[in-house]
C-alpha positions in Angstrom: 66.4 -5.1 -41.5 67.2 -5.4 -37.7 65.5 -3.9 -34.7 66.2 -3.1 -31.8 64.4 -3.8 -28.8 64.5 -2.3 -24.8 62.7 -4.6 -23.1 61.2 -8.0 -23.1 57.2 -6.7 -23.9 58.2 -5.0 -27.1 59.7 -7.7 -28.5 56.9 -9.9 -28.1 54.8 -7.0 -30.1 56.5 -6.4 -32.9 57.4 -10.6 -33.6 53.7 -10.4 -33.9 53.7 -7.8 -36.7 57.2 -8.5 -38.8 57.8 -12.0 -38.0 60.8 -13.3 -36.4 63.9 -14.7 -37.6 66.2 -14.4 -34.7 66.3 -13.2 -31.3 69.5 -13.1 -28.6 70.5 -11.4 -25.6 73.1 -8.9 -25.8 74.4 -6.1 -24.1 75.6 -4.2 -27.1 74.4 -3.4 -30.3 76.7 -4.6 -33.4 78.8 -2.0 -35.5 77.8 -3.2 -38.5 75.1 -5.7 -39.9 75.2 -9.8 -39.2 74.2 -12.4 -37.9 72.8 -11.6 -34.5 75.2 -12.4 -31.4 74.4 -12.8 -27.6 76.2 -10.6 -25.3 74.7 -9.5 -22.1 72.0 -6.0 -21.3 69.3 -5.8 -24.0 67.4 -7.4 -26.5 68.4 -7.4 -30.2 66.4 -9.2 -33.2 66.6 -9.2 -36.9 63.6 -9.1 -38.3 62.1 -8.7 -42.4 58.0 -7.5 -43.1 55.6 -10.3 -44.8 55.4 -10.3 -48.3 52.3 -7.7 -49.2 50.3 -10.1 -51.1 50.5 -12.4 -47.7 49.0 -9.7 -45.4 46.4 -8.7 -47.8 44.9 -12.2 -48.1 44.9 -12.7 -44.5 43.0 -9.4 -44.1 40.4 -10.4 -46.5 40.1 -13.8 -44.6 39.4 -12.4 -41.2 36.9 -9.8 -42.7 34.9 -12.7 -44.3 34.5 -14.5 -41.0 33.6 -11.4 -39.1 30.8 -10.8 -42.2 29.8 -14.0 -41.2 29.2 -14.5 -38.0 27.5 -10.9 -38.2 25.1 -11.8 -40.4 24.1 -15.4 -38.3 23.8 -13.1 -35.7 21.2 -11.0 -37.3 18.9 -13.8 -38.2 16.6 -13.1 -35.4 15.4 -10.2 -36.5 15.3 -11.5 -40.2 12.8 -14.0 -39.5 15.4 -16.7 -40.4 15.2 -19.9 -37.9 18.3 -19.4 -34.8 21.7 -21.4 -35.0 21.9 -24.2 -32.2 24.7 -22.0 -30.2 22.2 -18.7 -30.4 19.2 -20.8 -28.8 21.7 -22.1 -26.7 22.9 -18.3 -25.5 19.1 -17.1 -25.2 18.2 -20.3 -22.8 21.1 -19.2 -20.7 19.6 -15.7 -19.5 18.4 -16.0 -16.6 14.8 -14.8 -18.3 12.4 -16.5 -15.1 14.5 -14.7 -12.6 14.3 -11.3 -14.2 9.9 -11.5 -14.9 9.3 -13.2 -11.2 11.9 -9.9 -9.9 9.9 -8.0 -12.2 6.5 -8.2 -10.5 6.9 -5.7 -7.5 6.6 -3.1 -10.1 3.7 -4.5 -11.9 1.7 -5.2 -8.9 1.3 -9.0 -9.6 1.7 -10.6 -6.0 5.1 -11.7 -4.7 6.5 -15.1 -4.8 7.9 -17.2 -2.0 11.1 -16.4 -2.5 10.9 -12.9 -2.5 8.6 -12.7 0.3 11.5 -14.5 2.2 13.9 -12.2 1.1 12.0 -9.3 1.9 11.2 -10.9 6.0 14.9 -11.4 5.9 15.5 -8.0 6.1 16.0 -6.9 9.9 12.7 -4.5 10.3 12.3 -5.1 13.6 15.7 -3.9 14.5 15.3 -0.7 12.4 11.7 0.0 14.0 13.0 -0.4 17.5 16.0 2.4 15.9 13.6 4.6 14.8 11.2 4.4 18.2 14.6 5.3 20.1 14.9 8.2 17.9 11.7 9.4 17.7 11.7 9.5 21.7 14.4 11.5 22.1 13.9 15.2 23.1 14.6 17.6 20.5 16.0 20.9 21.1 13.7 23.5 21.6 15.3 26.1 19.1 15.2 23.6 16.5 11.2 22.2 16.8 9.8 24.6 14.8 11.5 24.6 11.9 12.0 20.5 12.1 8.4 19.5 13.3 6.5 22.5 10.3 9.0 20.7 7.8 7.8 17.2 8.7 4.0 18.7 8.5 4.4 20.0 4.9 6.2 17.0 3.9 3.3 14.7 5.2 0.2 17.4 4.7 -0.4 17.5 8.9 -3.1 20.0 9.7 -1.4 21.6 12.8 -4.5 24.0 13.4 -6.7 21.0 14.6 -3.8 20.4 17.1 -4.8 21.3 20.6 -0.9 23.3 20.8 -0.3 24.7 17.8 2.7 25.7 19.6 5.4 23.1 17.9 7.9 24.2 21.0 5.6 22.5 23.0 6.3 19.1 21.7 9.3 17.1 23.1 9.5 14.6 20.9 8.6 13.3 17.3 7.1 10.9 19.0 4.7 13.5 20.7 4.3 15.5 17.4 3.1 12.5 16.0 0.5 11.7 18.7 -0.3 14.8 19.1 -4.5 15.4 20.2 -7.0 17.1 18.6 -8.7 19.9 19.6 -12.7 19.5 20.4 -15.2 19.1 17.8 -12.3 18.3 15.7 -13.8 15.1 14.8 -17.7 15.2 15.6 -19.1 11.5 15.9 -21.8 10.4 14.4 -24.2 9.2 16.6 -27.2 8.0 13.8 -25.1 4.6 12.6 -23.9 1.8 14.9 -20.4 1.8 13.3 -18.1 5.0 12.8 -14.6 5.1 11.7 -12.0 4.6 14.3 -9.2 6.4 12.7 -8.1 9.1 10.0 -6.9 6.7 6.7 -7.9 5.5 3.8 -10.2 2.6 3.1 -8.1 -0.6 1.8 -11.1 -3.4 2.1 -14.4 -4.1 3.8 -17.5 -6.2 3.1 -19.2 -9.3 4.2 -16.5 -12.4 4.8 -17.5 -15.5 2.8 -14.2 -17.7 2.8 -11.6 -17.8 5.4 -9.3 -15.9 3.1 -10.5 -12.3 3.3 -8.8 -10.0 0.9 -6.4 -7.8 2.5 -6.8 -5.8 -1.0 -8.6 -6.6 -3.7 -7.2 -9.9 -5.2 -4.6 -10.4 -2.3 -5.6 -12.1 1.2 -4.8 -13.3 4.1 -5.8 -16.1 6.3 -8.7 -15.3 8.9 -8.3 -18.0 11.4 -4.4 -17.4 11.2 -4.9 -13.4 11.8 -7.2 -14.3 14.4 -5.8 -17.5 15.8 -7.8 -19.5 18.1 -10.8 -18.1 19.8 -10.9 -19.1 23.0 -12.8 -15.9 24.2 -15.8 -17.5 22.9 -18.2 -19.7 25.3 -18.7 -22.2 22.5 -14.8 -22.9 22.4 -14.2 -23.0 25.9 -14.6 -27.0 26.3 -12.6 -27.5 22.8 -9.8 -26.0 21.0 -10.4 -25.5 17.7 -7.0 -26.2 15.5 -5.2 -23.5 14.1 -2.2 -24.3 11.3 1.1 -23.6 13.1 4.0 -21.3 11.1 5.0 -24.5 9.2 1.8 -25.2 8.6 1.0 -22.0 7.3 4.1 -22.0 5.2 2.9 -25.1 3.7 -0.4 -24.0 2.9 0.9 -20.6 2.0 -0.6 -19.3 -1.9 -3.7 -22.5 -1.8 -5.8 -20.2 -1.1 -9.0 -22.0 -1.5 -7.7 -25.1 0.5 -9.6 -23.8 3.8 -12.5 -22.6 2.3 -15.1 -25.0 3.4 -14.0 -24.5 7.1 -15.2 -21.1 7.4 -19.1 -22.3 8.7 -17.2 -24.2 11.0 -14.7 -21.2 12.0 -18.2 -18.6 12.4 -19.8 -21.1 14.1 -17.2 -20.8 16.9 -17.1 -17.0 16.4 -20.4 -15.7 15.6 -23.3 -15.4 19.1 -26.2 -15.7 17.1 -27.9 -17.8 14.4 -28.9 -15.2 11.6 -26.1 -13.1 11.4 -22.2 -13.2 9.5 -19.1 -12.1 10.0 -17.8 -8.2 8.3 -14.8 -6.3 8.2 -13.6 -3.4 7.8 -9.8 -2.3 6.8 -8.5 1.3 7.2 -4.7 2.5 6.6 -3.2 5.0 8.7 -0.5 7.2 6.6 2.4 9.0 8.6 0.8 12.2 7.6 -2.8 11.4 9.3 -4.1 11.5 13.1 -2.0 8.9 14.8 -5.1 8.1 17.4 -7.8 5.5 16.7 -10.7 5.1 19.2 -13.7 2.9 19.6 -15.9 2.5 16.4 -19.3 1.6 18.5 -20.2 0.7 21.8 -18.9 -2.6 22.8 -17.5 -4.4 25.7 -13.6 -5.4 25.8 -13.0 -8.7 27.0 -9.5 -10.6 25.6 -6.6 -9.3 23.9 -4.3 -11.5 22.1 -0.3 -10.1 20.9 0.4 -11.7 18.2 4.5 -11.8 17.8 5.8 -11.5 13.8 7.5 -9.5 11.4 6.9 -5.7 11.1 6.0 -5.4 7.2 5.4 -2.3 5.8 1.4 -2.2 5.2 1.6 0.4 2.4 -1.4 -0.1 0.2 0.8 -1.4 -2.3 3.1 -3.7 -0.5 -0.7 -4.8 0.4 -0.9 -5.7 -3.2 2.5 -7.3 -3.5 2.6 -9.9 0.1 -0.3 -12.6 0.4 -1.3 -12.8 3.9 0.9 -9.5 5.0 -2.0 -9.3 7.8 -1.0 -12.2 9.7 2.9 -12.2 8.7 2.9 -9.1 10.9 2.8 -8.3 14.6 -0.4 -7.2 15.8 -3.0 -6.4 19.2 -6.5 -8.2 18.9 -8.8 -7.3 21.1 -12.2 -8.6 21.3 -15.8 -8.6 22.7 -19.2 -8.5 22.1 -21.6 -5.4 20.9 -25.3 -5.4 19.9 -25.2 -7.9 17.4 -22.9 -10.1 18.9 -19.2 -10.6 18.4 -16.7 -8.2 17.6 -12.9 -7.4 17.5 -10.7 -4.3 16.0 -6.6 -4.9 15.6 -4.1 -2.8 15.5 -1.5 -3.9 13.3 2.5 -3.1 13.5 4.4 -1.6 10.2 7.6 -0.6 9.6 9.2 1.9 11.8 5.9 1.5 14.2 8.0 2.1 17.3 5.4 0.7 19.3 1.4 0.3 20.0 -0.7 1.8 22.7 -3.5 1.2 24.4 -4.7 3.4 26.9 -6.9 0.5 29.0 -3.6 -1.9 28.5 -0.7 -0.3 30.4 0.8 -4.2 30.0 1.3 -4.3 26.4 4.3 -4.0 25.3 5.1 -4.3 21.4 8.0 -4.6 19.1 10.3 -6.3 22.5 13.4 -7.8 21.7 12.6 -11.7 23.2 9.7 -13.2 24.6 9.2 -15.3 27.5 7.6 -18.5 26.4 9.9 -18.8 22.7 7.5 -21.7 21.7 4.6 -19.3 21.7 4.1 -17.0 18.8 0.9 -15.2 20.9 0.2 -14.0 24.0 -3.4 -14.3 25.2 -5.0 -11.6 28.4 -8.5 -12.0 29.3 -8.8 -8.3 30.4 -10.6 -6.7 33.7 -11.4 -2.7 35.2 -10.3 -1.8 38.3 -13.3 -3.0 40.2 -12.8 -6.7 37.9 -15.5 -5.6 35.2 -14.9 -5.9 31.7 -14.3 -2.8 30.1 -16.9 -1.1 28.4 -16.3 1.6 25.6 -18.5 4.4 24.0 -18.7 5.2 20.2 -15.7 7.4 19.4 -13.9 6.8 23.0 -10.4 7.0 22.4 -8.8 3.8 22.6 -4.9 3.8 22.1 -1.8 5.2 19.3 0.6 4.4 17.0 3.9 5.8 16.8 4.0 6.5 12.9 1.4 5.4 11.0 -0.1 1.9 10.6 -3.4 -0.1 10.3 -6.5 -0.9 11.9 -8.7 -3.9 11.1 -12.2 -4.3 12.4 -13.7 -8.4 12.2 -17.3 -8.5 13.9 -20.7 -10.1 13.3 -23.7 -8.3 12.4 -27.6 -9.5 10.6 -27.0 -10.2 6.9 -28.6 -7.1 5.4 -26.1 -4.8 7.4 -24.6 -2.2 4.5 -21.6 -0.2 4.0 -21.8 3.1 3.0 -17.8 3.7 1.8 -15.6 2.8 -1.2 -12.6 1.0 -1.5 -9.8 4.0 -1.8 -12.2 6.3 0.1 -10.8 8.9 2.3 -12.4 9.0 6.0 -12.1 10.3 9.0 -12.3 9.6 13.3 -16.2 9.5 13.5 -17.2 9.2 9.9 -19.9 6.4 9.7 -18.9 3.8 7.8 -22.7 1.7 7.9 -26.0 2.9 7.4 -27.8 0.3 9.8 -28.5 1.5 12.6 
């Protein structure tokens, strides 16, 4: 039999099914059959098929070796021990990477690595994005329908609002720290220690290790979230050591390895001989009151701004990122009240354009580069106009966020002071959060 072939690919195919037994170049095909000869244009072969008992045997071979390796294959769910090249192929996925990636979803705490790949992402840049947008004025024919759609997205209560006229907002930014009307948020004036925002309660309780949960089984270093406290009298003549970022990167996940410090830490905090240190964590969601004011009567003293990342403080990131607290930029301020020492911090989150404080027309957050690039913190020992320290009243308002965030309260009070919340709780500007008095 002879074929005849138009191009190069198709002789290659069918050599693979008939077998060859010659192949020239020609340019015409031959009148009549031959032996093949080379001329010039196409291809030209002679070919003949296998014998049929030739192509039946070799089908029968290659369906034994494909019943084969099928059924080593299916040993593992027979029970039957694996083949050296199976074990070989299971070591080889990548099983460590896949369970580690695996916990954000479970809520198991992070690992380093992921943590670092999460910080590498450029928050800070988006945040200062979204404070640019959130600034700019939006048309007026357009802010009702955009500021009521952000309200039912987030649950906002615009009839506590002093305007409930959404034309008369500007800006997102305005909508969002927008006041409330009065009596809107009544304070209670029977406990020493109200609520100084509109969240949800993440943590609080008495401190007993310099890791203080951040969430229940997650924490984060006090003395780092704090830093060095130089306010106090007892540290003015020495410095008490702090661990640096490296440090801190070191130490990161021992979480016991400061523990025994933390009489030595209170000592330098704490006024007074029979008392400890509490605190008190409160989450501030986009939809809530973007306000927070004073939680008792106190006097304002220092304020330390803490540089770092800007972390989303979600309660379940909170789960996810040991020591999220004092990865992320935040405003200490501190002082002293009735029993002694005491400090609330406003913390910076993701798309937090900035932080402010009504008393502190010098803080700037979220800035692009700092002066001092050694310093991670800048420390302000603050003054009134007449070069008092500032004193604030229960429920006072004290400064904003621009989107929501969270508001951490540290401060020393007598060992049988009580809480009177739950973890999860819903509360409110006001609210009492103690029941000493």
């Amino acid at each position: 039999m002879r074929v005849v072939f138009s191009n190069h690919y198709n002789a290659r195919y069918l050599s693979g099914c008939y077998g060859t037994i010659g192949l020239r170049h020609t340019s015409n095909l031959p009148s009549n059959p031959g032996p093949v000869r080379e001329t010039k244009g196409r291809w030209v072969g002679l070919w003949r098929p296998l014998p049929l008992g030739v192509g039946l045997g070799l089908l029968a071979v290659l369906q034994w070796r494909h019943i084969r390796h099928r059924s080593e294959a299916g040993t593992w769910n027979k029970g039957v021990p694996a083949k050296d090249w199976q074990v070989a192929c299971y070591r080889a996925v990548p099983l460590r990477t896949v369970s580690e990636a695996g916990t954000w979803n479970k809520g198991v705490p992070a690992k380093d690595w992921q943590v670092a790949c999460y910080r590498a992402v450029p928050l800070r840049t988006v945040s200062r994005i979204w404070g640019w947008i959130t600034n700019k004025e939006v048309p007026t024919s357009l802010r009702p329908f955009f500021f009521s759609s952000y309200a039912t997205l987030f649950g906002c209560d615009l009839q506590e609002a002093v305007s409930e006229d959404l034309k008369s907002y500007k800006s997102l930014s305005e909508f969002f720290c927008r006041p409330l009307k009065e009596g809107a948020r009544p304070i209670d004036q029977t406990d020493c220690v109200v609520s100084p925002a509109d969240g949800r309660v993440l943590n609080f309780g008495q401190l007993r290790t310099c890791q203080v949960e951040q969430v229940k089984g997650v924490t984060y270093s006090l003395r780092e979230f704090l830093g060095n406290p130089i306010w106090s009298n007892k540290c003015r003549q020495k410095q008490v050591p702090v661990p640096t970022n490296r440090a801190r990167q070191v130490q990161e996940g021992l979480q016991g390895q400061d523990c025994h410090t933390l009489d030595e830490y209170c000592r330098n905090i704490c006024e007074k001989e029979d008392t400890t240190l509490y605190q008190c964590v409160i989450y501030l969601a986009p939809g809530d009151y973007h306000r927070f004011h004073s939680p008792t009567e106190w006097t304002v003293d220092f304020r330390r701004h803490f540089r770092g990342e800007l972390l989303s403080v979600n309660p379940k990131i909170c789960r996810l990122v040991p020591n999220l607290f004092s990865l992320n930029e935040r405003v200490v301020y501190t002082g002293r009240w009735k029993h002694g020492f005491f400090s609330m911090t406003a913390v910076g989150a993701t798309n937090v354009g900035s932080i402010r404080v009504y008393f502190d027309p010098s803080l700037v957050t979220n800035r692009r580069k700092w002066s001092d690039c050694e310093k991670n913190h800048e420390d302000l020992f603050l003054k009134d106009v007449n070069n008092n320290k500032i004193k604030m009243k229960k429920g006072e308002p004290f400064g904003e966020f621009r989107l929501g965030s969270t508001v951490v309260m540290i401060f020393e009070a007598p060992k049988d002071f009580k809480f009177k919340v739950e973890s999860g709780q819903r509360t409110y500007v006001g609210r009492a959060l103690s029941i000493s008095s």
